[in-house]
N, C-alpha and C positions, 0 to 999 in steps of 0.2 A: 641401553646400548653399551654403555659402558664393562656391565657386566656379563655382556655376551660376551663383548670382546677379549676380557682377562679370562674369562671362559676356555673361547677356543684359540686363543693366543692369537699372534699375527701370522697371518698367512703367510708360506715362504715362499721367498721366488722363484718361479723354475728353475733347476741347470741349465745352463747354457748346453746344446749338444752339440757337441765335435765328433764329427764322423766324417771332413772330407777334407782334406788340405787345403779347397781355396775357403775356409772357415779358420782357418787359423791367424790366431792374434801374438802380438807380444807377449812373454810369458808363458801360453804354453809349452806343453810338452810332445813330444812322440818317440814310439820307437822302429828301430828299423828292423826286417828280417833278420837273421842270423844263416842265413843260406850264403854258401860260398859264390854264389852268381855274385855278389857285392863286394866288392874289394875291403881292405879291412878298416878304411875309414868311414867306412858305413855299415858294416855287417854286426847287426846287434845292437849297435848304439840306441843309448837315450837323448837326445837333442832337443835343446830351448832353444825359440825362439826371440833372439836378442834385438831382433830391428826387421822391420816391414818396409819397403824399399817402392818406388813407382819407376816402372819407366817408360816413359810417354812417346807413341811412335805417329806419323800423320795420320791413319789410319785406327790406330787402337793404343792401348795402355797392357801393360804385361806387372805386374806385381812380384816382388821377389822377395820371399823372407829368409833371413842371414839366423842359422843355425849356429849352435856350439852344444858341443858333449866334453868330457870330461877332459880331453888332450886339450880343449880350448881354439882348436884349429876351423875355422867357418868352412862350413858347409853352406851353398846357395840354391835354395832352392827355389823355381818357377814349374808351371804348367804348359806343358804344350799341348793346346789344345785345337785336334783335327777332327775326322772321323771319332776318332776316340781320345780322352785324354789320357796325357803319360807323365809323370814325376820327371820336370830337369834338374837333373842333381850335380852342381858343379861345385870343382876345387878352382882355385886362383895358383896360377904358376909365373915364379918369377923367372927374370931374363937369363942366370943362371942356367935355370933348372929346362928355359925352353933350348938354350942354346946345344942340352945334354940330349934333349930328346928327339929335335927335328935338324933334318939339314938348314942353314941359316941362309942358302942361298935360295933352295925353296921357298922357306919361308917370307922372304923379300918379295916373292913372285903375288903372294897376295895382294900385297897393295897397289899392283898396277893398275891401270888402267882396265884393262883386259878381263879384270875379275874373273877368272878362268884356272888359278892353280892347280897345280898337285902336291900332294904335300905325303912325303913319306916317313915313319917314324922308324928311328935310329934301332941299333942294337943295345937294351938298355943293360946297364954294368950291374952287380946286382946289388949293390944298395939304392938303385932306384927301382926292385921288385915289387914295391907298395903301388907305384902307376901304372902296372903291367895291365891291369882288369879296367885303368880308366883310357886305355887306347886302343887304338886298330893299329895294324900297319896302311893301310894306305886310305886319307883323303883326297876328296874334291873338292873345290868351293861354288857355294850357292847365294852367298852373299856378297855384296861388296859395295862400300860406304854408303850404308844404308842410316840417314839423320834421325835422330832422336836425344831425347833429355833424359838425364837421371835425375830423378828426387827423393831426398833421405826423408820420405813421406808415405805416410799407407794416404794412394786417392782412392781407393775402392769405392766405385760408387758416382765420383764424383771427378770433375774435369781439376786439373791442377792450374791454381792461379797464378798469377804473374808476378813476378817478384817487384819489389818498389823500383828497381832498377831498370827494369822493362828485360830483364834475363828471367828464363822461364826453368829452372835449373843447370845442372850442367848439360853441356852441349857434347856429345859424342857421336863418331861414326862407326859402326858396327860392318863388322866379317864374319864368315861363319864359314865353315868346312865342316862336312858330313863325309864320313865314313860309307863302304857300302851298302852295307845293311841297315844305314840312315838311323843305327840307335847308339852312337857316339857320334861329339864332335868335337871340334874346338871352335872356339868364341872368343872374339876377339872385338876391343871397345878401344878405340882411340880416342881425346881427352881432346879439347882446345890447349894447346902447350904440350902439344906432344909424350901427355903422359898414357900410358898402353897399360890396359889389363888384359892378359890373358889366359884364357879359363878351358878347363879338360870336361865337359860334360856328358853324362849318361841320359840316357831318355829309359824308364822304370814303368812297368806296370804298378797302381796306385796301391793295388796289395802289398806294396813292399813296406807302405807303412803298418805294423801291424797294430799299434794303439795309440790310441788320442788321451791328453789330461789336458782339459782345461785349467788355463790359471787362474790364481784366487784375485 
């Protein structure tokens, strides 16, 4: 047996095959079209996957893996998945930068009650031409405080347990406005303590990743 085995050496283990986004792990890699549909923080880029993210809703679990290319800037990416699935591809914008882009009295309008906004986008100045491809001029909202947890956890697979504390990660309420064409939005995640993230999102057919590297 022995000299079978220095014979035909040790068998090696398959590659691992990546061929779909929701197969992607920490580590890997991809890359993006180079087609001008993409705004230039994505058009071409190589992208690692730095962090695998859960976020838990009553109903279901959404995964989000936190990208970085060479500028170092995160890229977030989820799945929306309907009829068909699509690449959500979101930046994070601070309060600066939302205050340049939307009216701020509108944007107040979201978190009423009423959940029913509209939300129009400003005339951008041109050094903010880089977000020109990640907006529309005119949302709607279709969300509003909608509860869920964020966990700096990949659950895939598996339910997320409870913290020794009896908190089950972070606690947030989630907004959403859709564009009319329903393939841009902004998202929008309020924190316990009043801390807001707010995000510019694209919704991609999944071609737009053109290659997979699995990491070592």
């Amino acid at each position: 047996m022995g000299f079978l085995s220095s014979l035909f050496g040790k068998k090696e283990e398959p590659k691992r095959q990546l061929d779909h986004p929701s197969k992607l792990n920490k580590g890997d890699m991809i890359s993006l079209d180079d087609s001008f549909a993409l705004p230039p923080q994505l058009r071409g880029q190589q992208l690692r996957v730095e962090a695998v993210n859960t976020y838990e809703y009553q109903r279901k679990q959404q995964t989000e893996w936190v990208l970085k290319g060479h500028s170092g800037d995160a890229i977030f990416l989820s799945l929306d998945e309907d009829d068909e699935t699509y690449l959500a591809l979101s930046i994070k914008v601070n309060r600066g930068l939302v205050e340049q882009l939307f009216d701020l009295d509108q944007f107040s309008d979201i978190f009423e009650e009423a959940g029913k906004a509209e939300l129009d986008t400003q005339t951008l100045s041109a050094e903010l031409n880089d977000y020109e491809q990640w907006l529309s001029p005119h949302y709607h909202q279709v969300t509003s405080g909608s509860f869920g947890y964020f966990h700096r956890q990949d659950y895939r697979g598996l339910r997320p347990p409870q913290d020794a504390d009896g908190s089950t990660g972070d606690a947030f309420e989630s907004y959403q406005l859709l564009d009319d064409d329903e393939d841009k939005a902004v998202d929008i995640e309020v924190y316990e303590g009043g801390e807001t993230d707010v995000m510019l999102t694209l919704y991609r057919p999944l071609t737009d990743i053109r290659e997979y590297w699995p990491g070592t």
